[in-house]
N, C-alpha and C positions, 0 to 999 in steps of 0.2 A: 500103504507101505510105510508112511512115516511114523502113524503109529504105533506101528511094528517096532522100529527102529528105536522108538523113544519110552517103549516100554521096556524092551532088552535093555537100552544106555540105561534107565531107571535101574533094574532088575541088580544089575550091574553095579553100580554107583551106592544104592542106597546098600547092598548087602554086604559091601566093602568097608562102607562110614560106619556101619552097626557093628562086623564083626570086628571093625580095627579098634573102637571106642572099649568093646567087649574083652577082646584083648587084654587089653590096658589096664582096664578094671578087676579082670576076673582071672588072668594069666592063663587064658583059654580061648580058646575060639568056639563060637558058637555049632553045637554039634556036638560028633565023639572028641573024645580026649584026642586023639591023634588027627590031626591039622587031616586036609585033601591030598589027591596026589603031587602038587604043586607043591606041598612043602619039601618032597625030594630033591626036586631041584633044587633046592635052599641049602638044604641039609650038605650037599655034595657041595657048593661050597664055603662047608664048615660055618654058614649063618645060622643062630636061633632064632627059627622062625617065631616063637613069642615074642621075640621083643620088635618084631616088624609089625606093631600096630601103627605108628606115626607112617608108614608106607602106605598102608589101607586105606585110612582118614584122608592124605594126600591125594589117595586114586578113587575115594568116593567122592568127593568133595570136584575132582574135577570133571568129573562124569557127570554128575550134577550142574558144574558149571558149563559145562556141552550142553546138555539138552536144553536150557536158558537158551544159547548161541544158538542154536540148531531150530527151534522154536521159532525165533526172532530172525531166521534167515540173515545171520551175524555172515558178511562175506569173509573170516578165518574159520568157520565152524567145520565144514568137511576136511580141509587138512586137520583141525585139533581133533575132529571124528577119525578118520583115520589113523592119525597119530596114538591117540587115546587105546584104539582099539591091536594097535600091531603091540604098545606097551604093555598091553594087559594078557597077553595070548599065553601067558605061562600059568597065568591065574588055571590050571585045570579044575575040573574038565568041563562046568558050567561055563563060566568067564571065557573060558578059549571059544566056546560054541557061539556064545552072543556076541563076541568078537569079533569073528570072523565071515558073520550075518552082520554086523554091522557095516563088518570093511566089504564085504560085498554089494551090500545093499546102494554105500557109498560110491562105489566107483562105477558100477555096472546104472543104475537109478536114478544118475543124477538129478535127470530135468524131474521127473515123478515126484520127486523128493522138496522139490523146489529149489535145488541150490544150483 
């Protein structure tokens, strides 16, 4: 189960750092021209979603710094696990899925989990 957890947090974290870095560079996001369905939600209120690459980098970078936490049985890591994963839930439709298997995983799995 944990390696579950920490390949999703992975999944998660690393394809946020890539497409925000991507972003930045290329004023696209990796994939079709037109962003996931997550960027409607943006769009509705009136953000361009290209220039939310420093967003991405921020939310891969802490996903990445979670699973370090998480790994290392860090006693803040299931709240920033949690946390991480309720902030990320708009990310659709991938990012909400392993989200909310994480925030499951975490609250129902504790002891399994080691934390």
């Amino acid at each position: 189960m944990k390696i579950v957890v920490l390949l999703l947090a992975f999944l998660n974290g690393a394809y946020m750092l890539l497409d925000g870095v991507y972003v930045i560079l290329k004023g696209k996001y990796i994939g079709p021209e037109k962003p996931g369905p997550w960027a409607s939600l943006f769009e509705k209120w009136q953000v361009d979603v290209f220039k939310l690459g420093p967003l991405f980098i921020v939310f891969g970078l802490a996903w990445l710094t979670w699973i370090y936490a998480f790994w290392n049985q860090l006693a803040w890591a299931r709240g920033m696990g949690i946390t991480l994963g309720v902030l990320t839930l708009w990310y659709l439709p991938v990012g909400t899925l392993f989200s909310i298997i994480i925030i499951v995983l975490l609250l129902v799995a504790r002891q399994k989990l080691g934390l």
